[in-house]
Structure formats: structure tokens, C-alpha cells
C-alpha positions as CSV (number, residue, x, y, z in Angstrom):
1,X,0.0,0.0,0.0
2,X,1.2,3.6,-0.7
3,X,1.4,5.2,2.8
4,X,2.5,8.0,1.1
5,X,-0.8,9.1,-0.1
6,X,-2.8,8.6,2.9
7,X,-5.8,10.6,3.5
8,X,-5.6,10.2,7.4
9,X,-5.2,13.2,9.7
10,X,-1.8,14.7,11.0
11,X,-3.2,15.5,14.2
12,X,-5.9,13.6,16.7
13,X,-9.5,14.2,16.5
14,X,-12.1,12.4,17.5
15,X,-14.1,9.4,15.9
16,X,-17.7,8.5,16.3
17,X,-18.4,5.2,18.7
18,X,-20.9,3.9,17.0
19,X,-18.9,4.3,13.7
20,X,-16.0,2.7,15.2
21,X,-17.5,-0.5,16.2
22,X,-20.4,-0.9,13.3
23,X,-18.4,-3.5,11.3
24,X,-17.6,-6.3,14.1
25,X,-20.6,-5.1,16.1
26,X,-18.2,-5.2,18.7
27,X,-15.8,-2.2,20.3
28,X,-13.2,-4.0,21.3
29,X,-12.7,-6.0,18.7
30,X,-12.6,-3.2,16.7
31,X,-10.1,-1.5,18.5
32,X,-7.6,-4.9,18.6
33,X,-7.8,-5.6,14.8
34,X,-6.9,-1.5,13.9
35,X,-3.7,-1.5,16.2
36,X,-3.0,-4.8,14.9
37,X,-2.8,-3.0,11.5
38,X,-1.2,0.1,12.9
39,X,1.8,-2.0,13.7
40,X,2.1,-3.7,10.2
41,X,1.9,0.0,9.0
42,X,4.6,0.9,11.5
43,X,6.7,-2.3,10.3
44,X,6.3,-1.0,7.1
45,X,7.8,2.3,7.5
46,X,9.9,1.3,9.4
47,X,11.6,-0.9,7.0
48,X,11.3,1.9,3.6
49,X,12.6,3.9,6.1
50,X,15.7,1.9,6.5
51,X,16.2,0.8,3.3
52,X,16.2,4.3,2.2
53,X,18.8,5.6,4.5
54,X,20.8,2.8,3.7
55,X,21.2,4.5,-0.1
56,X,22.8,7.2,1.3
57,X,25.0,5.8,4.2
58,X,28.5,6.5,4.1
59,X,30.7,3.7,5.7
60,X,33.8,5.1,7.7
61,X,36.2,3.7,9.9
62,X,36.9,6.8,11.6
63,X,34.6,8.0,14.6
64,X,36.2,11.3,14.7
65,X,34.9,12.4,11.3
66,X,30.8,13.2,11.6
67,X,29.2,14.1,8.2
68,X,26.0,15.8,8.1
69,X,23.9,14.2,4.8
70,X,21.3,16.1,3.7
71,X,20.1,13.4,1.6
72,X,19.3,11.3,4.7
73,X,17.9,14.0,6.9
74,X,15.2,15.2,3.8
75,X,14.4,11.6,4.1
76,X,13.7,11.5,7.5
77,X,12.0,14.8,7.7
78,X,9.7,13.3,4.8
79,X,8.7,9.9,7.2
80,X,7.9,12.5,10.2
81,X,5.4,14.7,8.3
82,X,3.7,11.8,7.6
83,X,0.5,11.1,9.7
84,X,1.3,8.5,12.5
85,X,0.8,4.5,12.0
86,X,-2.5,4.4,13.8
87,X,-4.6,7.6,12.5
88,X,-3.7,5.6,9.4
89,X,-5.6,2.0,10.5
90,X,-8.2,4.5,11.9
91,X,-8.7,5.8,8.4
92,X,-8.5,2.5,6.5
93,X,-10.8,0.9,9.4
94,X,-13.7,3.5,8.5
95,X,-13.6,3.6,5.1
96,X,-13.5,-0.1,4.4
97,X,-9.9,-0.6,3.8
98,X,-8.6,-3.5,6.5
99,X,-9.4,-7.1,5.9
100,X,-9.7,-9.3,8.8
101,X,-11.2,-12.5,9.6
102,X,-11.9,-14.4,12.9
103,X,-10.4,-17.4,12.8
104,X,-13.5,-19.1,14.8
105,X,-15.8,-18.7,11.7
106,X,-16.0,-19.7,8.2
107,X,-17.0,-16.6,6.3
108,X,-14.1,-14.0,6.0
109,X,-15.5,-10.5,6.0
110,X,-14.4,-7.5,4.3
């Protein structure tokens, strides 16, 4: 998924109960399946994150020489601006987005 283009908010706001818990019926459940997907976002990042940083890493021997890379700080500054792992889940949660399943049933629901 392209986290990039997320439509979630940057800062906190608050969400609608009844909203919230319409597709399992059931609050809590609710709540445990969108962290659950909060941290496979935050896994996610995590990783691009890395593997980005890792292009521009310079390899030295030395610890008395420090460079400053711009490249890897625009990076970085990019990942913070983006809106946090779990307003994401909350957005894909309400619109439909997150597939999950309970493994004590047959049917998988959407």
C-alpha cells in the first residue's frame, strides 16, 4: 500500500463510537484488529525507512569524522510529516480498507 498518499489526519481528533465498532458489532474488537494493522503500517515504515537511509550511508572507519547528509535528513524529515501508524488503520478501518477475519468462523468479511 502507498502510505504515502494517505488521506488520514496529522493530528488527533475524535471518531464516532458507533462508527468505530459498526463493522464487528463489537468495540473492542474493533479497536484490537486497527492496532493490529497500525503495527504492520509501522513495520512498514519502518523498514522503507531503513532501506532508504541505507542508499545514502557512508561507511567510515573513523569516529572522529561526523558528516552531516542532507540526503538522509530530507528523508527523514519526509517519514515524520507523515500522519502516525495508527490515525492511518483508523482511516483504512472507516472507510472499508482492512481485511480481517476471525479465525473461529468460516466466512471472512471485508
Amino acid at each position: 500500500m502507498d502510505y504515502k498518499n494517505s488521506e488520514a489526519p496529522l493530528s488527533t481528533i475524535t471518531y464516532n463510537r458507533e462508527d468505530v465498532e459498526k463493522p464487528t458489532g463489537n468495540l473492542y474488537e474493533a479497536i484490537v484488529i486497527m492496532a493490529k494493522r497500525a503495527a504492520q503500517i509501522n513495520g512498514d515504515l519502518k523498514k522503507e525507512l531503513v532501506e532508504k537511509l541505507e542508499e545514502f550511508a557512508t561507511h567510515n572507519d573513523s569516529l572522529e569524522e561526523v558528516f552531516e547528509n542532507k540526503e538522509q535528513i530530507e528523508v527523514s524529515k519526509f517519514y515524520e510529516r507523515l500522519p502516525k501508524p495508527t490515525a492511518m488503520a483508523i482511516d483504512d478501518w472507516l472507510n472499508n480498507r482492512t481485511y480481517y477475519r476471525r479465525p473461529d468462523t468460516e466466512t471472512d468479511t471485508k
